[in-house]
Biopython code that builds the backbone (N, CA, C, O; Angstrom):
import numpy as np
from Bio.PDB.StructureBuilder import StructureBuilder

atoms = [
    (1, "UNK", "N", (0.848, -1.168, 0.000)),
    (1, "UNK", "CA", (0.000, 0.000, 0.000)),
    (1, "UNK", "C", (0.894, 1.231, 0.000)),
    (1, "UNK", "O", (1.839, 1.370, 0.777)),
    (2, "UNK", "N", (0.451, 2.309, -1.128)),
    (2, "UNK", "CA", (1.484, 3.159, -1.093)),
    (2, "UNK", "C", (0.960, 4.302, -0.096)),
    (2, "UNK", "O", (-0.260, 4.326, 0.063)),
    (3, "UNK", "N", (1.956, 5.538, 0.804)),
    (3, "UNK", "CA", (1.823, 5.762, 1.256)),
    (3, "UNK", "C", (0.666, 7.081, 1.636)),
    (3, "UNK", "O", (0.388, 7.530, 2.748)),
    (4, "UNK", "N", (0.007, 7.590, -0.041)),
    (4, "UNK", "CA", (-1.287, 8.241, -0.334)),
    (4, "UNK", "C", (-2.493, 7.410, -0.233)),
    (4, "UNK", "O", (-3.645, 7.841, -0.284)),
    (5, "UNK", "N", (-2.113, 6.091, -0.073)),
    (5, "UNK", "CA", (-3.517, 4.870, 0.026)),
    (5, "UNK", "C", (-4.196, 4.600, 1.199)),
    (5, "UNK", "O", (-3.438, 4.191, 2.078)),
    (6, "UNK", "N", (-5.384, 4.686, 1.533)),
    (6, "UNK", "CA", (-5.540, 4.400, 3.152)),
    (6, "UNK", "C", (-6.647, 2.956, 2.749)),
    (6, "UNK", "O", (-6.832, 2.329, 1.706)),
    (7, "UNK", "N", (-7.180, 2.852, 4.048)),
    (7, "UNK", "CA", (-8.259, 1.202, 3.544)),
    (7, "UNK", "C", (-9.362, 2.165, 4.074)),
    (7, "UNK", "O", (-9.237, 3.087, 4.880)),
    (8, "UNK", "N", (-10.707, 1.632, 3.287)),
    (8, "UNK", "CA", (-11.614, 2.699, 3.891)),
    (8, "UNK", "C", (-12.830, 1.460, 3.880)),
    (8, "UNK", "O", (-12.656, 0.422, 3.241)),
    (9, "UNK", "N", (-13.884, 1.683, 4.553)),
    (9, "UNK", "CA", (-14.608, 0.366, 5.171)),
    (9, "UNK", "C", (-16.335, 1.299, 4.698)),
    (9, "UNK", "O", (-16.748, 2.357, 5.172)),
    (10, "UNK", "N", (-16.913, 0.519, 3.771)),
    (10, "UNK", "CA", (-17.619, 0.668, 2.917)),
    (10, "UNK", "C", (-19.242, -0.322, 3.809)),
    (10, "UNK", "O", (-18.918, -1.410, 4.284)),
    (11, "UNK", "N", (-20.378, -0.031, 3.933)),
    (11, "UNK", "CA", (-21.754, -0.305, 4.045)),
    (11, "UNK", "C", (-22.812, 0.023, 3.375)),
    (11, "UNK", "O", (-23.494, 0.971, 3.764)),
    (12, "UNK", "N", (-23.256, -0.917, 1.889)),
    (12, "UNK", "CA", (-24.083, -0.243, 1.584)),
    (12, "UNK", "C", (-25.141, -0.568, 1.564)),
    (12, "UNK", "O", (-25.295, -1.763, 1.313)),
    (13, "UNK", "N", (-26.506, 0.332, 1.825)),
    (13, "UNK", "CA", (-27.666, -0.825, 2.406)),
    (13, "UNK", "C", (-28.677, -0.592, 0.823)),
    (13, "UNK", "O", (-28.026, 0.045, -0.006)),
    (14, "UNK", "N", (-29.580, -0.852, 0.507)),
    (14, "UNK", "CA", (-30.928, -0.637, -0.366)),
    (14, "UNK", "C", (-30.712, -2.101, -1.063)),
    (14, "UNK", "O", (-30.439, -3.092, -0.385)),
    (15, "UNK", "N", (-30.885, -2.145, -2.701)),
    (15, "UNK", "CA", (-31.270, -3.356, -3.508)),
    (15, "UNK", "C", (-29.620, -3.930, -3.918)),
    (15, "UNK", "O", (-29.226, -3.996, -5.083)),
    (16, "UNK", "N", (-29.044, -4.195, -3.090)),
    (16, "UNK", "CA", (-28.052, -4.790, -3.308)),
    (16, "UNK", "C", (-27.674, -6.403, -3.011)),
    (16, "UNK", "O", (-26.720, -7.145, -3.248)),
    (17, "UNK", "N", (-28.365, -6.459, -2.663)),
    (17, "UNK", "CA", (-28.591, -8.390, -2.719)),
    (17, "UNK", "C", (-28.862, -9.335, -3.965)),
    (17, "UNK", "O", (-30.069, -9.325, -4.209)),
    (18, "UNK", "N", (-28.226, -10.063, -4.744)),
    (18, "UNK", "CA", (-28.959, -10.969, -5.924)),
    (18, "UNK", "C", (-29.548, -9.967, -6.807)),
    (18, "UNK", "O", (-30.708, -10.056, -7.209)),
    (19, "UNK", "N", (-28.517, -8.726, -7.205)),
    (19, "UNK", "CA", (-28.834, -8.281, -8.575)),
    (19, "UNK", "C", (-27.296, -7.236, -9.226)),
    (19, "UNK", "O", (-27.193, -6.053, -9.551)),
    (20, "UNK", "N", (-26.376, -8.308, -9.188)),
    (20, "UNK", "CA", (-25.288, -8.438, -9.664)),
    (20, "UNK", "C", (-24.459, -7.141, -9.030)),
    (20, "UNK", "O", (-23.326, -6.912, -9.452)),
    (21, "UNK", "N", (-24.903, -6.517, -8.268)),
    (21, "UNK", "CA", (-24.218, -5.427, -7.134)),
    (21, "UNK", "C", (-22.690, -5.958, -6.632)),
    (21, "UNK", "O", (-21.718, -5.208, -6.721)),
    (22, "UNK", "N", (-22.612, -6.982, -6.232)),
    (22, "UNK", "CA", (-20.723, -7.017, -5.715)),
    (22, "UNK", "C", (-19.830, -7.097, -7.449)),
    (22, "UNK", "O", (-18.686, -6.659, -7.574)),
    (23, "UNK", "N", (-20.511, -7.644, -8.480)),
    (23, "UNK", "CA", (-19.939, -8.080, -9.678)),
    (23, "UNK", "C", (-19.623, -6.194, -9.883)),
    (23, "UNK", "O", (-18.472, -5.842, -10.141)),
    (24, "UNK", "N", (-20.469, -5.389, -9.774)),
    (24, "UNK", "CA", (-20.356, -3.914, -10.185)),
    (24, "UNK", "C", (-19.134, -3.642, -9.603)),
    (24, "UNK", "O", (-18.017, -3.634, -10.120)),
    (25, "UNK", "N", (-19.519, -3.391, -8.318)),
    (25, "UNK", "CA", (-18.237, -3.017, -7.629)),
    (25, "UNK", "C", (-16.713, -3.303, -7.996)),
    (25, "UNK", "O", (-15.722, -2.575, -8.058)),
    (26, "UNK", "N", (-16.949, -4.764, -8.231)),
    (26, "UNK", "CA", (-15.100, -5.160, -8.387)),
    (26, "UNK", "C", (-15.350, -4.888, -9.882)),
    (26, "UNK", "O", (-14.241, -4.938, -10.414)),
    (27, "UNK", "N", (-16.408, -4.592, -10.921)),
    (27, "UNK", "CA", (-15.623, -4.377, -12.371)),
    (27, "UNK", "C", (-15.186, -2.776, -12.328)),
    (27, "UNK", "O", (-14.508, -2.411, -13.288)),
    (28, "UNK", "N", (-15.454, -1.927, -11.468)),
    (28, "UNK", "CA", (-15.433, -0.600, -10.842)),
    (28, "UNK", "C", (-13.942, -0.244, -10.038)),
    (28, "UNK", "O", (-13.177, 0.707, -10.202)),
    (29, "UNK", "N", (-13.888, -1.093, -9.362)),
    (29, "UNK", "CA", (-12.788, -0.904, -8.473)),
    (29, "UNK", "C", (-11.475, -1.655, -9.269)),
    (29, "UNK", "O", (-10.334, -1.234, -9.080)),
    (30, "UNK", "N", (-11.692, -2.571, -9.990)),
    (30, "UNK", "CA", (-10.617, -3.375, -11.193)),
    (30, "UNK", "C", (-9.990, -1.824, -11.933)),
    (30, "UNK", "O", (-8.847, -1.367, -11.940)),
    (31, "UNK", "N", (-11.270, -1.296, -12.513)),
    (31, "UNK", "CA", (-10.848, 0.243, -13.355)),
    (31, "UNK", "C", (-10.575, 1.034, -12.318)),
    (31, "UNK", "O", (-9.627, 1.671, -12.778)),
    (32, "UNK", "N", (-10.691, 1.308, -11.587)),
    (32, "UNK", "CA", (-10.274, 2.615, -10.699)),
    (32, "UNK", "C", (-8.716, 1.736, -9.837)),
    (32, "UNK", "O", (-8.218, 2.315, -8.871)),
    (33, "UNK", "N", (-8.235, 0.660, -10.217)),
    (33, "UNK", "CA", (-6.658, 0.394, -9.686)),
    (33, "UNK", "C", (-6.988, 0.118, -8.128)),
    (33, "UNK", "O", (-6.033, 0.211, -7.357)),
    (34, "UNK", "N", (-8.256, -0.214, -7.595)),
    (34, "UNK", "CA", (-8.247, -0.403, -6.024)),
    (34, "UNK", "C", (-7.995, -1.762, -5.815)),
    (34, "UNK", "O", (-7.828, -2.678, -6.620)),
    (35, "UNK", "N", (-7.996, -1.731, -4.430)),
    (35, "UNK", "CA", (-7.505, -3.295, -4.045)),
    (35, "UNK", "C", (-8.777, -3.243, -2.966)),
    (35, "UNK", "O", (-9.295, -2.274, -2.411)),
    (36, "UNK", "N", (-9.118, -4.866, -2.877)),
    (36, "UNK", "CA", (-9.964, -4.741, -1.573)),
    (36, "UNK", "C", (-11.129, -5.978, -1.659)),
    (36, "UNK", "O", (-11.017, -6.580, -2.727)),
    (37, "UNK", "N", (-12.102, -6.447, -0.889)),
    (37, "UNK", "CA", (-13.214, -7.233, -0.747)),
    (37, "UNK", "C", (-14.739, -6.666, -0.990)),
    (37, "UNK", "O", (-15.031, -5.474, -0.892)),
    (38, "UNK", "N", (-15.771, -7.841, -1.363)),
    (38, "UNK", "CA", (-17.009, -7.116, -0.934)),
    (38, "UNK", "C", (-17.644, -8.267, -1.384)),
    (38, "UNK", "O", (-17.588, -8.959, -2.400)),
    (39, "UNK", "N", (-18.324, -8.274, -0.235)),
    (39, "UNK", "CA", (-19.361, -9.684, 0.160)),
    (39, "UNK", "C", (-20.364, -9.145, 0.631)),
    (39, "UNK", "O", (-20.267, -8.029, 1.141)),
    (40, "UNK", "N", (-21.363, -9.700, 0.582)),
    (40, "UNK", "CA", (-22.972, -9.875, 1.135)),
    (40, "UNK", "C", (-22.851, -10.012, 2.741)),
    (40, "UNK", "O", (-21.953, -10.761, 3.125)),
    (41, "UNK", "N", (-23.589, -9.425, 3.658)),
    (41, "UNK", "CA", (-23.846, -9.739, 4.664)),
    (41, "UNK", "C", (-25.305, -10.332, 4.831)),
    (41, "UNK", "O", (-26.331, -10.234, 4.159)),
    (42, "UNK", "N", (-24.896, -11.140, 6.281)),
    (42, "UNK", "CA", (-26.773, -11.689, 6.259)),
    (42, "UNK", "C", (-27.570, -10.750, 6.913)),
    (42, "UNK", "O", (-28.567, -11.073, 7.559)),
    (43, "UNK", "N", (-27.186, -9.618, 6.780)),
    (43, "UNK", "CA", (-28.535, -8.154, 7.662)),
    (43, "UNK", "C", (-28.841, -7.856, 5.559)),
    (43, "UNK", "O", (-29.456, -6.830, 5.268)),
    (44, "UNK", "N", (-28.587, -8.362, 4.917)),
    (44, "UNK", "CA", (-28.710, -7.844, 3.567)),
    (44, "UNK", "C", (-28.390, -6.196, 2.954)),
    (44, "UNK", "O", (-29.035, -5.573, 2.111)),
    (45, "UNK", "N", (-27.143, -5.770, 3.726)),
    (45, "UNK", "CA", (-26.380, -4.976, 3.451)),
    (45, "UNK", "C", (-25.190, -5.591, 2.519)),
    (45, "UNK", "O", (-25.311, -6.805, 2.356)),
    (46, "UNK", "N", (-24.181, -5.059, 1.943)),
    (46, "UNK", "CA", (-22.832, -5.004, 1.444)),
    (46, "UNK", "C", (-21.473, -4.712, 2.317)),
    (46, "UNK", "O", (-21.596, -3.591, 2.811)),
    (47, "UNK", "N", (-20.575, -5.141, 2.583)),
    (47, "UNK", "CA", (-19.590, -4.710, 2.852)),
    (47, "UNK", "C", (-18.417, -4.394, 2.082)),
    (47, "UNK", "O", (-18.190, -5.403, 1.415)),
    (48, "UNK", "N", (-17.655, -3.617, 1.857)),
    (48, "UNK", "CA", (-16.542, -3.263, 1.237)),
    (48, "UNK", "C", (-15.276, -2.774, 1.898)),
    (48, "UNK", "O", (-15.089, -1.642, 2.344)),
    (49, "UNK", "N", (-14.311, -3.935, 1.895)),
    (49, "UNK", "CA", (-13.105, -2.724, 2.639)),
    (49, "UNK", "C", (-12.527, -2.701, 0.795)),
    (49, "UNK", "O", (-12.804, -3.487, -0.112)),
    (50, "UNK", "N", (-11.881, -1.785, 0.795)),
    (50, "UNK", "CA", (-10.891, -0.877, -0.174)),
    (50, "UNK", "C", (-9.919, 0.523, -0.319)),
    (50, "UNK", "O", (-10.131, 1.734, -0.261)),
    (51, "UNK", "N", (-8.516, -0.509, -0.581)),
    (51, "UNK", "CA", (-7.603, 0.522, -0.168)),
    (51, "UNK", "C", (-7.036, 1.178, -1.692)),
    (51, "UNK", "O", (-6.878, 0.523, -2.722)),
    (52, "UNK", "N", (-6.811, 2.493, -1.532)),
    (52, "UNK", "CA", (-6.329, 3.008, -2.777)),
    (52, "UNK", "C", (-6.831, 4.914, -2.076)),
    (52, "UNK", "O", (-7.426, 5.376, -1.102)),
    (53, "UNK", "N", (-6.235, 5.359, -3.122)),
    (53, "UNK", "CA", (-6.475, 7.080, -2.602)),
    (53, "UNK", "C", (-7.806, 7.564, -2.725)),
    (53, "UNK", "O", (-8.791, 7.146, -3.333)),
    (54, "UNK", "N", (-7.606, 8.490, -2.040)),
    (54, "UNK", "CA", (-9.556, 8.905, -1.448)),
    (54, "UNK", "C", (-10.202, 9.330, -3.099)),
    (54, "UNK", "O", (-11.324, 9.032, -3.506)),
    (55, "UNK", "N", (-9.190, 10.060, -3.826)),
    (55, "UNK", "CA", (-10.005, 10.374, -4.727)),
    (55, "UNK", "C", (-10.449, 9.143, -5.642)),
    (55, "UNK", "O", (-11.581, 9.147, -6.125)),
    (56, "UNK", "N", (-9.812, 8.382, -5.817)),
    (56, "UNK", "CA", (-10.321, 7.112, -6.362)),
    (56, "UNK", "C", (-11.399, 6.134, -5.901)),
    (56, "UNK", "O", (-12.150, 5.355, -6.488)),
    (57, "UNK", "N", (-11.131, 6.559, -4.280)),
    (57, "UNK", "CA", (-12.337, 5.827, -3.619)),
    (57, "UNK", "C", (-13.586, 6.332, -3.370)),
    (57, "UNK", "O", (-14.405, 5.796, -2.624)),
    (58, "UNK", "N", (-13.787, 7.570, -4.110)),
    (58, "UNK", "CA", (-14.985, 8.728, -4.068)),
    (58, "UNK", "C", (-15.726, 8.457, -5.646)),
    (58, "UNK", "O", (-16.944, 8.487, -5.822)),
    (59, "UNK", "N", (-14.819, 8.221, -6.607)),
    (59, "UNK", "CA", (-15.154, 7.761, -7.306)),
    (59, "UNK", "C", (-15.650, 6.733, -7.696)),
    (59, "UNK", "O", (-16.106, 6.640, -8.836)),
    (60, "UNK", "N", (-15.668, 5.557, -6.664)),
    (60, "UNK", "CA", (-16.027, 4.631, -6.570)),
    (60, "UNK", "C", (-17.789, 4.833, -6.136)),
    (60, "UNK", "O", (-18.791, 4.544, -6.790)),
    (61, "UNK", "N", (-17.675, 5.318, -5.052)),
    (61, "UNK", "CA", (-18.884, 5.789, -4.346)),
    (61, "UNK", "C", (-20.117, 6.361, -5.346)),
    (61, "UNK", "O", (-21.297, 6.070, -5.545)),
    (62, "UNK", "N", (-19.209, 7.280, -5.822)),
    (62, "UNK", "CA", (-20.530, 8.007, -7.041)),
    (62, "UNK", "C", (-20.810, 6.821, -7.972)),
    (62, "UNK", "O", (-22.025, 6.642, -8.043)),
    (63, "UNK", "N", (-20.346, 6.244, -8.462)),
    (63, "UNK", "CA", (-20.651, 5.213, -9.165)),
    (63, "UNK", "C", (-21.601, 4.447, -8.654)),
    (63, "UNK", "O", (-22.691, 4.339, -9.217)),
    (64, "UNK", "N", (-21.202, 3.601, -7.127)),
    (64, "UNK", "CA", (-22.092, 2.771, -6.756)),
    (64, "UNK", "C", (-23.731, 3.477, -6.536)),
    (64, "UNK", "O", (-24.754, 2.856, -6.822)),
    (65, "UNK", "N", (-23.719, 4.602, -6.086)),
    (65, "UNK", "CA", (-24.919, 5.807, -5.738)),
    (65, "UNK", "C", (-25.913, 5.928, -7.005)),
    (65, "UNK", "O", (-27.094, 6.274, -7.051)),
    (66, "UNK", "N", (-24.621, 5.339, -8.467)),
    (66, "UNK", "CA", (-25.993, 5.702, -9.577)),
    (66, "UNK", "C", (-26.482, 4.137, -9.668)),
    (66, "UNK", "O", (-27.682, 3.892, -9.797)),
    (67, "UNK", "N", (-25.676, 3.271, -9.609)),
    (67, "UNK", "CA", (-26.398, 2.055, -9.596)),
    (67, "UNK", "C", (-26.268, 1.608, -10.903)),
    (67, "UNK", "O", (-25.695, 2.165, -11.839)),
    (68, "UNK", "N", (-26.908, 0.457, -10.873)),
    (68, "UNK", "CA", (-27.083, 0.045, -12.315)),
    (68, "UNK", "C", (-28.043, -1.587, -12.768)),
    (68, "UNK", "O", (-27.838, -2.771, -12.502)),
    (69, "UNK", "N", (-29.021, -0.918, -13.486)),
    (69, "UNK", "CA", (-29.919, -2.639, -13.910)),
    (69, "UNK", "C", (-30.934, -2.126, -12.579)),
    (69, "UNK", "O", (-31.529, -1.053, -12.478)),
    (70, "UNK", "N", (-30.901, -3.477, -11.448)),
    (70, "UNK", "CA", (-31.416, -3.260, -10.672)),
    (70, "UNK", "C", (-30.803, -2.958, -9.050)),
    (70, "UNK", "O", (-31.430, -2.834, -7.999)),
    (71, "UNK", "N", (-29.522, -2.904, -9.283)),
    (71, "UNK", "CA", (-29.108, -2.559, -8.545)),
    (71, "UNK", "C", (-28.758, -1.471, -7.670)),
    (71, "UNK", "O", (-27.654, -1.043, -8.004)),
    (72, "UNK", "N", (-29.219, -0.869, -6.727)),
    (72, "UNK", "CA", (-29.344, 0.499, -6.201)),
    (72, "UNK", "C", (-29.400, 0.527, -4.517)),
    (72, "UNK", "O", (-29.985, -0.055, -3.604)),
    (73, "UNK", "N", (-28.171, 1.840, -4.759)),
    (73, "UNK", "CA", (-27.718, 1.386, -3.277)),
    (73, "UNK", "C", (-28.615, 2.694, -2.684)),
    (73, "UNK", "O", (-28.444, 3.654, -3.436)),
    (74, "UNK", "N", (-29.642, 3.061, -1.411)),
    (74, "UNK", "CA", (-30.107, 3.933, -1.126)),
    (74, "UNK", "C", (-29.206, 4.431, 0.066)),
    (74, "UNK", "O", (-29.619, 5.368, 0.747)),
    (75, "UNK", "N", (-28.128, 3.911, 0.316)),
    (75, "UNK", "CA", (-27.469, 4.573, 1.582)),
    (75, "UNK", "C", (-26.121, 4.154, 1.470)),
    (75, "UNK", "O", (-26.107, 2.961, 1.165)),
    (76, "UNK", "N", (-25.073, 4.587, 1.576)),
    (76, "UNK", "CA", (-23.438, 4.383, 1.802)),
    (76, "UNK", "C", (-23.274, 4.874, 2.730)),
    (76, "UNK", "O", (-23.807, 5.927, 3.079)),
    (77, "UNK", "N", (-22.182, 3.962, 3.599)),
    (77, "UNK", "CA", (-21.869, 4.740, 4.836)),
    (77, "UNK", "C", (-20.653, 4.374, 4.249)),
    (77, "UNK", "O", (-20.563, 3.371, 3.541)),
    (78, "UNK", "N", (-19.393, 5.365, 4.573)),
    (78, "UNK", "CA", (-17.825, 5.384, 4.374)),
    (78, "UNK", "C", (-17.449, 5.884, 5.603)),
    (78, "UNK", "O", (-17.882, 6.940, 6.063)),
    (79, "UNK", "N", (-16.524, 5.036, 6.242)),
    (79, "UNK", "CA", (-15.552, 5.043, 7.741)),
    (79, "UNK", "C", (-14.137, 5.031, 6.699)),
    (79, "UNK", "O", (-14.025, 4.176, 5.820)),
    (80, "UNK", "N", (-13.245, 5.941, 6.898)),
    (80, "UNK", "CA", (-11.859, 6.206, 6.662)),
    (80, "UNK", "C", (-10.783, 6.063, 7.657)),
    (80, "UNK", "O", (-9.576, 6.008, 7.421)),
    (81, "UNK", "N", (-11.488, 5.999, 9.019)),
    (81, "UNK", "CA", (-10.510, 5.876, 9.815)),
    (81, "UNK", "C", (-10.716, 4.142, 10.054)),
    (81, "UNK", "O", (-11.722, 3.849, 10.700)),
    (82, "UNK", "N", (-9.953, 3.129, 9.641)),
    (82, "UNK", "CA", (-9.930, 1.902, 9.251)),
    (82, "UNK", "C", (-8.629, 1.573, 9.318)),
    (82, "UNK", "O", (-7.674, 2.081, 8.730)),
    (83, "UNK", "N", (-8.685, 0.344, 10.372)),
    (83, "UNK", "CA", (-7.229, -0.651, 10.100)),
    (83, "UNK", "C", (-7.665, -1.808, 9.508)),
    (83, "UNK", "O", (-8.633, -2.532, 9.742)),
    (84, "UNK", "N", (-6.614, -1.865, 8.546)),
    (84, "UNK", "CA", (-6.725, -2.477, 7.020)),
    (84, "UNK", "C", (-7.040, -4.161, 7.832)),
    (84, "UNK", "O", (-6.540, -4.419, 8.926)),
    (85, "UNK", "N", (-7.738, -4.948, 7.237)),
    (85, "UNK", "CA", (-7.808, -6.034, 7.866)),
    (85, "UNK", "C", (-6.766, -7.078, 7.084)),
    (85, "UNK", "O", (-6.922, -8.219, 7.520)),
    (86, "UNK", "N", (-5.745, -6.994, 6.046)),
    (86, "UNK", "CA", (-5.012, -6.983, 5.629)),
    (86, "UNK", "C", (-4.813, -6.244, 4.179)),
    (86, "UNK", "O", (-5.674, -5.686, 3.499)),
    (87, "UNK", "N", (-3.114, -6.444, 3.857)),
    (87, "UNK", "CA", (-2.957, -5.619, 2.930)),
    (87, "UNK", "C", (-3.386, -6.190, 1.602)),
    (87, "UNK", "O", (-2.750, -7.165, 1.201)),
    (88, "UNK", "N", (-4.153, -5.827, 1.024)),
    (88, "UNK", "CA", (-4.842, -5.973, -0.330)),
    (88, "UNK", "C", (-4.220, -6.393, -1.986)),
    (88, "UNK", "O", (-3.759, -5.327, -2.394)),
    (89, "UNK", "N", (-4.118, -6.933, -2.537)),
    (89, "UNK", "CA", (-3.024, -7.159, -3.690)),
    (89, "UNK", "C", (-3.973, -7.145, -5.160)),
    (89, "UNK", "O", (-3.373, -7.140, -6.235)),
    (90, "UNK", "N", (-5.395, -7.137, -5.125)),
    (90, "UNK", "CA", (-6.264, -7.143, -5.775)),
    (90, "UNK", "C", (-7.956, -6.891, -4.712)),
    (90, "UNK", "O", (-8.225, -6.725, -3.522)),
    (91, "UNK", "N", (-8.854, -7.014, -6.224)),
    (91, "UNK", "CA", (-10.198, -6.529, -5.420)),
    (91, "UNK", "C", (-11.153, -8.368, -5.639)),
    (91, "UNK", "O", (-11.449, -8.923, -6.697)),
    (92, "UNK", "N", (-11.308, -8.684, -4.705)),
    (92, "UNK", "CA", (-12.336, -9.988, -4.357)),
    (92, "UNK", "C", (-13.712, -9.623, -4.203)),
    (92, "UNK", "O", (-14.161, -8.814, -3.391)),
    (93, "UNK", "N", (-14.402, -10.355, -5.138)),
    (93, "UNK", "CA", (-15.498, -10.723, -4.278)),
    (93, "UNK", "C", (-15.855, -12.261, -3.273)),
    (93, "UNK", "O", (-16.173, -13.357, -3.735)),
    (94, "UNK", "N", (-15.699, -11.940, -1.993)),
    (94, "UNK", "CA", (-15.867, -12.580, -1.318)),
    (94, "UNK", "C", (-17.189, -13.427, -0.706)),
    (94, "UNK", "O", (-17.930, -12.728, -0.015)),
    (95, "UNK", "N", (-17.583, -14.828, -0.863)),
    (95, "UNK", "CA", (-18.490, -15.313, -0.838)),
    (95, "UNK", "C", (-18.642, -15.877, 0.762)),
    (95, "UNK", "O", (-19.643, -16.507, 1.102)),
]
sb = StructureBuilder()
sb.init_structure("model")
sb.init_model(0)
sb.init_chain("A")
sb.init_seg("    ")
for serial, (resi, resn, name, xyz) in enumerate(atoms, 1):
    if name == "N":
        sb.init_residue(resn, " ", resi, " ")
    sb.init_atom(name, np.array(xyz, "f"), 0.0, 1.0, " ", f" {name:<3s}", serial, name[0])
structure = sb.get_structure()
């Protein structure tokens, strides 16, 4: 992780369950050079940690906010102050 990169810890709640929402993310975060996870929780939220620079990770955000198909996130929460749960080498979706 270079030293402009922080890990930032991602929640997103609305229609993001079983309508290709984590597939968005990592073809999103693949183009924007981030590293990081994002799996389904069973409260039927999203989780995302992802490390890379804020402006890249804002960009991420607006993206997920417009959505896409049926996928639509009605709420993001972003925590920046985050210890990395490890260091990242690519973006997973985690099952």
């Amino acid at each position: 992780m270079s030293s402009e990169s922080k890990t930032f810890h991602i929640i997103v709640k609305g229609s993001v369950q079983g309508v290709g929402f984590r597939s968005l993310v990592k073809h999103h975060a693949d183009k924007l050079g981030l590293s990081g996870t994002v799996k389904n929780l069973s409260n039927g939220t999203v989780e995302i940690y992802v490390q890379g620079d804020e402006d890249r990770v804002s960009q991420l955000t607006c993206v997920l906010k417009e959505g896409k198909g049926l996928a639509k996130a009605e709420h993001i929460n972003v925590d920046d102050d985050v210890r990395a749960p490890k260091e990242y080498q690519s973006f997973e979706i985690v099952f």
